[in-house]
C-alpha positions as CSV (number, residue, x, y, z in Angstrom):
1,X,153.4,121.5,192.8
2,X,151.4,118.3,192.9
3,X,149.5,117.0,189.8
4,X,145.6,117.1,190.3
5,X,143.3,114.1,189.5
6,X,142.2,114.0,185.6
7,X,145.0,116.3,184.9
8,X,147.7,115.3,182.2
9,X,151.3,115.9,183.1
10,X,154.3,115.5,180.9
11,X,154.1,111.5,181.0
12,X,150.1,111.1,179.9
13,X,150.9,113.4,176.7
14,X,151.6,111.6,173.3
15,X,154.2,113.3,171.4
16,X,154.1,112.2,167.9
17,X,157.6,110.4,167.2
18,X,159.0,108.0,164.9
19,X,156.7,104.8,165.4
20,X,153.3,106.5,164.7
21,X,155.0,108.6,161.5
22,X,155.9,104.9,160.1
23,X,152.3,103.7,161.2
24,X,150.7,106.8,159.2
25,X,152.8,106.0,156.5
26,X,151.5,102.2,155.9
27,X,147.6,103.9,156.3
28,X,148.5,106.2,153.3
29,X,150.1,103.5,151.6
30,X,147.0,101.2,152.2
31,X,144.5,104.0,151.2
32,X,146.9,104.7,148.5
33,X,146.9,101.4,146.8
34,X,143.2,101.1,147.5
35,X,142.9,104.1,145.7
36,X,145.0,103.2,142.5
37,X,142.9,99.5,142.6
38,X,139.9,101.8,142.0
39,X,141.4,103.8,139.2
40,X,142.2,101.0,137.5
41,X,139.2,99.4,137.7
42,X,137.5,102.3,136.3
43,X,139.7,102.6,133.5
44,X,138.7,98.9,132.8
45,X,135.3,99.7,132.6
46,X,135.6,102.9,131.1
47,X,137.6,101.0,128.4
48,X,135.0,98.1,128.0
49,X,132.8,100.8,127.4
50,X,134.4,102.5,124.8
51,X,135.0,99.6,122.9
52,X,131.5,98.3,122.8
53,X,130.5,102.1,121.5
54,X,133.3,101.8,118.7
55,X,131.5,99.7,116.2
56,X,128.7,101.8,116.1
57,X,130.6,105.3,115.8
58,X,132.9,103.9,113.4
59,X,129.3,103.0,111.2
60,X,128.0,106.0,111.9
61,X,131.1,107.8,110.7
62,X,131.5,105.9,107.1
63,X,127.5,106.4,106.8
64,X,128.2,110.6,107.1
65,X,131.3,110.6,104.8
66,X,129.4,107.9,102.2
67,X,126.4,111.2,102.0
68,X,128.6,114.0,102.3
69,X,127.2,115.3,98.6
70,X,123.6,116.4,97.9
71,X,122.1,119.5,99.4
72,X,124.3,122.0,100.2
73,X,122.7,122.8,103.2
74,X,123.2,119.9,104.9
75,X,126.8,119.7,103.6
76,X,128.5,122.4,106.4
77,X,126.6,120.1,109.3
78,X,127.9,116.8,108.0
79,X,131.1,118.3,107.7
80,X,130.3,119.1,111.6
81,X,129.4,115.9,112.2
82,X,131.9,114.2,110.8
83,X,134.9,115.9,112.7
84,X,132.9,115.5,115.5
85,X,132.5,111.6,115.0
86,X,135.8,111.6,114.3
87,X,137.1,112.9,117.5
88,X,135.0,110.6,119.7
89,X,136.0,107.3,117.0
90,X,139.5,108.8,118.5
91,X,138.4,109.0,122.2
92,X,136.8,105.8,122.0
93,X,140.2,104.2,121.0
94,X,142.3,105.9,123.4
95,X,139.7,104.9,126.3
96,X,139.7,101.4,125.1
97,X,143.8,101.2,124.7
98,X,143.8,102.3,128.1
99,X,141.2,99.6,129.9
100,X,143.5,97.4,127.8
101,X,146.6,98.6,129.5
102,X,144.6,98.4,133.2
103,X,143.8,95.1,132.1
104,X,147.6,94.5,131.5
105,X,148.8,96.7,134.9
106,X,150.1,99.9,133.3
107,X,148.0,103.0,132.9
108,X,149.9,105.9,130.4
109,X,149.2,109.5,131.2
110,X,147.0,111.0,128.6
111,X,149.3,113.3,126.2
């Protein structure tokens, strides 16, 4: 039976073989690396960030433990406050160690 006009036949189909499987592969790569570039440059920034914010939670922090006496009321929210300073002091230093290590060209999966 003859082929109509505008019709595909067997030949005009693409069948997906090796060569466009290798040329998928280097667009994932490419989007891949373009996608770590942009991971590591917001860890730089998230780590630039966290180390210009240390200073001032690290004051903040001695100036909560330096009134921890007096009244008794305030006492169980300075004890809040403290642990919680603590724990972003702590944040702050991981973030910055890890712009550091994007700086260097190794990020470390958070524990």
């Amino acid at each position: 039976m003859p082929r109509e006009e505008g019709q595909p036949g067997r030949s005009d189909q693409r069948l997906p073989g090796r060569q466009t499987m290798i040329a998928e592969a280097g667009v994932m790569d490419h989007w891949k690396a373009g996608f770590e570039a942009e991971l590591r440059a917001m860890a730089i920034a998230n780590g630039d960030a966290a180390s210009a914010q240390l200073p001032d939670l690290l004051r903040r922090l001695s100036r909560h433990q330096a009134g921890l006496g007096g009244n008794p009321v305030l006492s169980l929210y300075r004890r809040w406050r403290i642990r919680r300073l603590g724990q972003a002091v702590a944040e702050a230093r991981w973030h910055a160690e890890q712009g550091r290590l994007a700086r260097l060209g190794g990020l470390d999966p958070r524990p």
